[in-house]
Residue, then its C-alpha position, 0 to 999 in steps of 0.5 A: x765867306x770862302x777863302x776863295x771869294x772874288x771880293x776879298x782882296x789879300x793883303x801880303x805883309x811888307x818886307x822891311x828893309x834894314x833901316x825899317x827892322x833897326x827902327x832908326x825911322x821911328x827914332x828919328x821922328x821921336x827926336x824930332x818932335x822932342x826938338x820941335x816942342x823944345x823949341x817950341x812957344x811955352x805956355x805957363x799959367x800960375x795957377x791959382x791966380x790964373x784959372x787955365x780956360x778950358x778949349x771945349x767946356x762942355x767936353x771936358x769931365x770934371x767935378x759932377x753936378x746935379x741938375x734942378x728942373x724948371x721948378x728948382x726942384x731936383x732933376x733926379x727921378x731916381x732910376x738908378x740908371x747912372x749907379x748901374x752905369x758907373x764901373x768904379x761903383x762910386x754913386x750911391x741912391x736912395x730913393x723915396x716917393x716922390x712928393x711931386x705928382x710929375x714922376x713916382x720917385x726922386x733920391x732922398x740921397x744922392x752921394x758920390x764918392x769923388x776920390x773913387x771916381x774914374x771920371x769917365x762920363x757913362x753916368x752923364x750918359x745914362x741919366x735918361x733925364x739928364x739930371x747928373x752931368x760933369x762941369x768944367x771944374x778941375x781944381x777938386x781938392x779936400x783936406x779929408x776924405x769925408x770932403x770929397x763924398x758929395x752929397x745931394x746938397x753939395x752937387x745941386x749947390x755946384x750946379x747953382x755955382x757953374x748953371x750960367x757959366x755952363x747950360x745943361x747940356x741937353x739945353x746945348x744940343x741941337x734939336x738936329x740931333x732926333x734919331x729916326x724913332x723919334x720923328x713919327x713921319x721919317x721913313x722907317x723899316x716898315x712895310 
């Protein structure tokens, strides 16, 4: 693209006045939304006793869960996928084949180290089978660090806990949601 083409249009910086370069504007509306939540309706949950509902249940990233098949068994068909996803490097896999003759492998071990967890979801994102996802449970705590290494144990029996308050979110997708590639007779790039 030339300098000189017709279809870019240069945009030249404003020229701030006094009040823009004193930045007495932005002050004003700092201010104004500190007075406008002082005064504002508060909202106290005396938490334990409360438990705070959460808006978006499904959005919100809390304590993992290892999802079961239709059979009860494990989801997991151990690709690896979520570790090599996961930027704090906090999932740990180790695979065995697979007693079952519907996949070759599935996690012998499945741990996660929770206090190491950044909470960031690319697991859930990169499990091509949806078996690893985050539940709306927030009050994570331990006495321990040992505690908050769950195991494959303790993540399928958060699953058995949360699976009727919370679906597996491949349940809650709308079958709307195919790409083009998945529908054989949409229209493609094909000649």
């Amino acid at each position: 693209m030339k300098r000189d083409d017709e279809n870019i249009r240069w945009i030249e910086e404003p020229m701030l006045g006094w009040t823009g370069k004193t930045f007495l504007p932005l002050f004003i509306g700092g201010l104004t939304t500190t007075v406008r939540h002082l005064f504002s309706p508060k909202v106290t949950v005396s938490f334990p006793e409360e438990r705070h509902e959460m808006a978006d249940p499904l959005g919100y990233r809390g304590v993992h869960r290892l999802n079961r098949d239709e059979q009860g068994r494990v989801k997991c068909v151990a690709c690896f996928l979520c570790a090599t996803a996961c930027p704090a490097h906090c999932i740990d896999i180790i695979a065995a084949e697979s007693p079952w003759p519907d996949r070759e492998k599935y996690p012998e071990s499945f741990t996660i180290d929770e206090l190491r967890c950044i909470f960031c979801g690319m697991c859930e994102q990169a499990c091509p089978v949806d078996a690893i996802e985050l539940t709306s449970l927030y009050d994570l705590s331990g006495k321990s660090r040992e505690e908050m290494i769950f195991d494959k144990e303790k993540l399928l029996s958060i699953y058995d806990k949360t699976k009727d308050a919370e679906p597996m979110q491949s349940a809650a997708k709308p079958s709307s949601d195919k790409t083009p590639s998945d529908n054989p007779d949409a229209p493609g790039d094909t000649p």
